[in-house]
N, C-alpha and C positions, 0 to 999 in steps of 0.2 A: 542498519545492522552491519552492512560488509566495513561501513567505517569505521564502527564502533569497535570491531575486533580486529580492523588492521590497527586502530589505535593505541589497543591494547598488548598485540604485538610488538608495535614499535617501541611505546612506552617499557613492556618485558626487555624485551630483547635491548634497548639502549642501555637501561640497569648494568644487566648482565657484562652487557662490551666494555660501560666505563669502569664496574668492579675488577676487572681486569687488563684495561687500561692500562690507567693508575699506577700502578703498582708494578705493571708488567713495566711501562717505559720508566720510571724510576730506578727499578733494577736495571734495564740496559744502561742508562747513565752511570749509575754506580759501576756497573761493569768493567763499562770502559776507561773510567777513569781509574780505576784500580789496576788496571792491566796496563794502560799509561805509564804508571807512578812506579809499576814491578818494572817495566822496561827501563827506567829510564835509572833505577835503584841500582838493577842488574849491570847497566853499563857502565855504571861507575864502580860497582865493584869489582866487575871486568880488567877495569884499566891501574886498580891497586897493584896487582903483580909486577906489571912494566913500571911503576912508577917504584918500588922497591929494590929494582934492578938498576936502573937510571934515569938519571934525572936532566939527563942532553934533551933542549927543548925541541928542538926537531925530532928528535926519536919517536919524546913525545905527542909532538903535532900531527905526526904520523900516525900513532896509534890510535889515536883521538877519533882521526877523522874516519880509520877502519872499523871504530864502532859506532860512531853517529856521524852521520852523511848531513845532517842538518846541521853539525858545528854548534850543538849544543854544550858538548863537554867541553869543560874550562878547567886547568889544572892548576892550583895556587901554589906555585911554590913557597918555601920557607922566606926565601929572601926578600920574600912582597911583590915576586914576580910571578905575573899571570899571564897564562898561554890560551886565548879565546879572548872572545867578550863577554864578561860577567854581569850578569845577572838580580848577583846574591846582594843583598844589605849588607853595607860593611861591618855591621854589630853582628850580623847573624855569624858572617864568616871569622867573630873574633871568637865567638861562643864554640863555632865546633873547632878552633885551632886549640884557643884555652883549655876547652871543657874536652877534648877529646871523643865529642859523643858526633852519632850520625842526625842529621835530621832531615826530616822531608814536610814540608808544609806547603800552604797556600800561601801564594805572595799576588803583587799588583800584576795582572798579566797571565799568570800560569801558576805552574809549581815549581817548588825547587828542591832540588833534594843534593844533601853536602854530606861527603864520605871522608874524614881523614883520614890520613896512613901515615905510621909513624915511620921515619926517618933512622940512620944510621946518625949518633948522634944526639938522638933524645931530640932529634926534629920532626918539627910536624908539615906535611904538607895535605891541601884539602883538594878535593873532584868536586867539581860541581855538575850538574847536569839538569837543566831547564828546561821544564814541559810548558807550550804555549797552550792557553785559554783552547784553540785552534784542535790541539791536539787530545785535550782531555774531552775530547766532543763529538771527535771524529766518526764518521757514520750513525751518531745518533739520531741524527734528522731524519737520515734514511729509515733506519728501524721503526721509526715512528712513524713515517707514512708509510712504510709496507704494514704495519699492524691496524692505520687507521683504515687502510684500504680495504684492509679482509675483515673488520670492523664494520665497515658500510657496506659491504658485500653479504654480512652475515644478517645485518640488520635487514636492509632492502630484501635480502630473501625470505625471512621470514615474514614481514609484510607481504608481501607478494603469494604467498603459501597461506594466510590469513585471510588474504583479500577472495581469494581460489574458495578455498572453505566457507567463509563467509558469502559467497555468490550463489554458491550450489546450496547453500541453506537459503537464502533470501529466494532463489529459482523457485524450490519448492515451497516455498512460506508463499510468493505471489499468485503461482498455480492452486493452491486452497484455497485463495480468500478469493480467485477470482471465480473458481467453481461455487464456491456456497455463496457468491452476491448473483451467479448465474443460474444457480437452483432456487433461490430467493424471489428472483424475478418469474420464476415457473416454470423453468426450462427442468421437467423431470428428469431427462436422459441426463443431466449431466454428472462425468462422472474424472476422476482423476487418477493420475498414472502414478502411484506413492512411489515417491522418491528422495531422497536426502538422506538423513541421519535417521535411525533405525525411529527416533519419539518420530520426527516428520513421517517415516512412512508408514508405523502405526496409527496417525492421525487420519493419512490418505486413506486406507483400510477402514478406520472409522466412518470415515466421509461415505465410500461408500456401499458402506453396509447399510447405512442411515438413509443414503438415495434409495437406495432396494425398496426398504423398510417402508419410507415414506410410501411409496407408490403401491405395492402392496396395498399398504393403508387405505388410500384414498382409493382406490380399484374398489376395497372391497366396501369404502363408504356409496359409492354409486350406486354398487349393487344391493347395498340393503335400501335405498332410494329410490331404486327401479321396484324392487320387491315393494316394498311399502307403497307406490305411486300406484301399481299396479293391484294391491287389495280395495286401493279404491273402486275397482272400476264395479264389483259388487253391491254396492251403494248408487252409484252412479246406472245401473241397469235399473235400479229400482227408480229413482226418480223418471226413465224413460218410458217406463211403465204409469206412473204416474201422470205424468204428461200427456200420454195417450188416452186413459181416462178423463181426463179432464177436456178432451176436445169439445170444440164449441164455445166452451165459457172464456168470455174475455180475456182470463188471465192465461189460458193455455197456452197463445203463441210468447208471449214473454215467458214463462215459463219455460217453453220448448227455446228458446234462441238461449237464455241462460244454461240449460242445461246441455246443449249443442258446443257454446264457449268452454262449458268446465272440462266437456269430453274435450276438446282441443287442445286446451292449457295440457291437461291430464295427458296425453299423447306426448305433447310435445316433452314436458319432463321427462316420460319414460324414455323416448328416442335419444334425449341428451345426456343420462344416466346410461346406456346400452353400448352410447359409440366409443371409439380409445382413447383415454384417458389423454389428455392437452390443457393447457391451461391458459383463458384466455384473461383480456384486460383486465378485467373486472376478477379475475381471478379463481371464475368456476370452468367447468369446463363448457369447451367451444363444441359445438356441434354445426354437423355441415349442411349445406339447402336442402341437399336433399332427405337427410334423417329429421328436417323440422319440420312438420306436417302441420304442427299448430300456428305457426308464426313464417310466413312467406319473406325469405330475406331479399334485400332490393339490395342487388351490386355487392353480396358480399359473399365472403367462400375464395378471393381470389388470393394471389401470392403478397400481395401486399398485405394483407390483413384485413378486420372486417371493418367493413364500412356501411352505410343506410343513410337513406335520407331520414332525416327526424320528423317533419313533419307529417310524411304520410305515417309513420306508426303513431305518434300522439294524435291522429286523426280517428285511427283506428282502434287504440284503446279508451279514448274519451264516446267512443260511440259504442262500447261495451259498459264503459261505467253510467254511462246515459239512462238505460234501460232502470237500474236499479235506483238512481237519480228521480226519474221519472215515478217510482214508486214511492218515493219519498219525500215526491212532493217539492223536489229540490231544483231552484233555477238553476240549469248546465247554461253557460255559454263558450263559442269555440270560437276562437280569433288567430287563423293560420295566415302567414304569409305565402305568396305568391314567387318569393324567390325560392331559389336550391337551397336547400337546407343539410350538407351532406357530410356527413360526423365521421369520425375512425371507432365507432363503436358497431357492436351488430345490434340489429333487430331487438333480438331477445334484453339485451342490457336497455336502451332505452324504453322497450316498454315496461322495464323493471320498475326503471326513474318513475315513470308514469304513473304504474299502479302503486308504488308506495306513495307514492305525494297526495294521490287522487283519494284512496284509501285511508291519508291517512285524514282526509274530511269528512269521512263518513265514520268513522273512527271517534273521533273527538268532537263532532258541533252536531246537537241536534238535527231532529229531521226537518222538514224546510229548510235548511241555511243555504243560500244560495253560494255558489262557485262557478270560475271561472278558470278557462285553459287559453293560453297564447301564448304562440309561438312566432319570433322576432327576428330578423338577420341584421346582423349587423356588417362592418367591414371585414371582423377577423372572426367572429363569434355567432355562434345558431343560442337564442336565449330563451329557455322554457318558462314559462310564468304561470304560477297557478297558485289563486288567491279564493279567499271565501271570505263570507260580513258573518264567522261565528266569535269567538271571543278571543282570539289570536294566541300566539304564542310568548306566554310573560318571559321566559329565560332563553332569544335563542341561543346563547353560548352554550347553553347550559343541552340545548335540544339536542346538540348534533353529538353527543356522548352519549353510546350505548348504554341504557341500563342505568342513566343517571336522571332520568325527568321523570314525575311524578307522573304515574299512571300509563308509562311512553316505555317500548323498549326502546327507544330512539333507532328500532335497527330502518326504518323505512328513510330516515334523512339520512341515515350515514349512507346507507347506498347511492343515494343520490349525488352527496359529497365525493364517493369515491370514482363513481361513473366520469362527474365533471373532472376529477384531479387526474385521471386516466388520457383526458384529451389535452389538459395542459391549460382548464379551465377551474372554475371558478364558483363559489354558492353562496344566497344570500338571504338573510331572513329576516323580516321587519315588520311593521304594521303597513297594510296597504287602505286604497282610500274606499274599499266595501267595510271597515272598519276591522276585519281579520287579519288572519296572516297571508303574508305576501311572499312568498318562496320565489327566487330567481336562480336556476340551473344556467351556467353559463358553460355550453360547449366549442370549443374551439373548431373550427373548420377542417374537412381534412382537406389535404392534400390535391392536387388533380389530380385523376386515376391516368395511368401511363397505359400507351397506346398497347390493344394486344393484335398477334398474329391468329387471323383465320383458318379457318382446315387446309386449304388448300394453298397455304404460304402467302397472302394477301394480306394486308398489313388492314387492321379494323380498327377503329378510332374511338374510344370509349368519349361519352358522350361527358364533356365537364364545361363548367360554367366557371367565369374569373368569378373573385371575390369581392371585387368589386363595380358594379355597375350603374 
């Protein structure tokens, strides 16, 4: 933008200088050579009086040279006698003796201009007086770089006065766009200092009125989430009553551990609904270790941001879907690796992965169909896999759009998609060899956690594993 409207500047402004150019150095030429041609007219009209009086050629030589110092004037007497070095064409000085008339024209060289004066006698004698090339010229060069000078002074200034203008609007055009790709990413508090041209800082006022707004917003969606999580727990007393009743009979302690988890789950939304609004990876809000009562974070809550081992929570929630598995009759199998498994996601977001993927086999494939959970390390990548022998997934392009597969909101794969694409990874959907679908979550590795300082200024060495071994 700043170059666009210094180019337009210069473009304006060049116009501007050569319309007046032009026309301005033209006229000084004209000028001067009009003023030339008067001078040189006038001194030979000058030297008519003395040449009337006498015609002694020394008189005249004299007088000649008191009006032009360059020894231009040339005096033709009658007799064919000429006093200087002429100039003129012989035709031309037969015309003003014959013709009696003055003239002044352009010849090869310069000007020449021829005065005659008649004679005592009905004689003629002519003045001449020769302007050189040189002199009909003189100072015009000058003129013209002093006019191109304050021409490129006027140009470059307003370029420069353009460029100014155009920076402080481009300042604030970068300062917007870089606050709403920095609220875009979550960051609520951000907010901008309007500034530029009155539209820029009316925009900046919009920006944020709109940040307010948003957060507002989403404040008050939490708390209708909190509200609403928390009508559950009236339902959720009566099942505890229930359960209580039913002691002894087989079904009760599975019943009791189900309904032990939903109180859990049920907790922990309300806690993550209740705490200050923040916006994590995954893009809902973060809650800290100690507000999540339902879900124990492993390593995360720290300044670097959250992190968990993967394996121990898909360990954790396949041994919650187990339960209900086991009711249905359904082979669970759980295939964990042995190495570190440790993601830049929290707790809560990978068991999200988990429960939608797991969910969504109990979801779509009858009762019996067996499934399977395992979990993989690679060099650079932690790989969640979880497969079942029901009838697999015929469109996965078509899966991983919300709201676009038959009988599917598709929202449990796109979270999954979005968790992976949050680490800088990866997701994949296929027939696997139990004859169903074969879902592959590829999370990338974090980071090694950086050493932290103990209470007492002792430097404590967080415990990290290479990624390769």
């Amino acid at each position: 933008m700043r170059r666009s409207l210094a180019g337009v500047a210069l473009a304006v402004t060049s116009m501007v200088a050569l319309s007046f150019l032009i026309p301005l150095g033209a006229l000084v030429m004209s000028l001067v050579k009009e003023q030339s041609v008067t001078a040189a007219e006038q001194r030979a009209a000058a030297l008519a009086p003395v040449l009337t009086l006498t015609t002694d050629p020394s008189a005249l030589r004299e007088s000649a040279a008191g009006l032009d110092a360059a020894e231009h004037l040339v005096v033709h007497l009658p007799d064919a006698q000429s006093l200087g070095d002429s100039q003129a064409p012989v035709k031309l000085l037969e015309r003003a003796q014959q013709g009696r008339e003055s003239i002044s024209q352009k010849t090869p060289g310069g000007w020449i201009c021829l005065q005659p004066v008649v004679l005592p006698g009905d004689r003629v004698a002519v003045i001449e007086n020769f302007v050189p090339d040189e002199e009909l010229t003189r100072g015009v060069k000058a003129s013209w770089a002093v006019m191109l000078l304050l021409a490129v002074g006027l140009v470059g200034g307003s370029v420069l006065v353009a460029d100014r203008l155009g920076a402080k609007v481009v300042r604030s055009s970068k300062k917007l766009a870089q606050a709403s790709h920095t609220l875009g990413q979550g960051n609520l508090d951000t907010r901008v200092e309007p500034m530029g041209p009155k539209e820029l800082r009316d925009a900046g006022v919009a920006f944020n009125a709109m940040a307010h707004r948003m957060t507002e917003l989403l404040a008050i969606e939490r708390e209708l989430v909190a509200d609403l999580s928390h009508r559950l727990r009236t339902p959720l007393t009566a099942l505890h009553l229930a359960s209580e009743r039913m002691a002894g009979t087989p079904e009760s302690a599975r019943v009791e551990a189900a309904v032990h988890a939903l109180e859990s789950e049920l907790q922990a939304i309300i806690a993550a609904a209740r705490t200050p609004l923040a916006v994590g990876p995954m893009g809902h809000g973060m809650r800290s270790a100690e507000t999540s009562t339902g879900r124990q974070a492993t390593g995360t809550g720290s300044a670097e941001g959250p992190r968990c081992e993967a394996a121990d929570v898909v360990r954790r929630r396949t041994a919650f879907w187990a339960v209900l598995a086991e009711q249905q009759d359904r082979p669970c199998s759980l295939d964990l690796t042995q190495e570190p498994t440790a993601v830049s996601l929290s707790d809560d977001d990978i068991a999200a992965v988990v429960d939608a993927l797991i969910g969504n086999v109990f979801s779509h494939t009858p009762p019996g169909t067996a499934f399977g959970v395992r979990v993989a390390r690679t060099a650079q990548a932690v790989e969640l896999v979880v497969e079942d022998s029901g009838p697999g997934i015929p469109e996965p392009d078509r899966a991983l759009s919300r709201g676009s597969s038959t009988g599917s909101s598709g929202l449990g794969l796109d979270i999954a998609r979005r968790a992976a694409a949050v680490t800088g990874g990866t997701m994949r959907i296929a027939h696997g060899p139990r004859g169903g679908a074969h879902i592959t979550v590829v999370f990338a590795l974090a980071p090694p956690a950086r050493p932290e300082r103990g209470p007492r200024g002792s430097r404590r060495r967080a415990r990290w594993w290479p990624r390769n071994r």
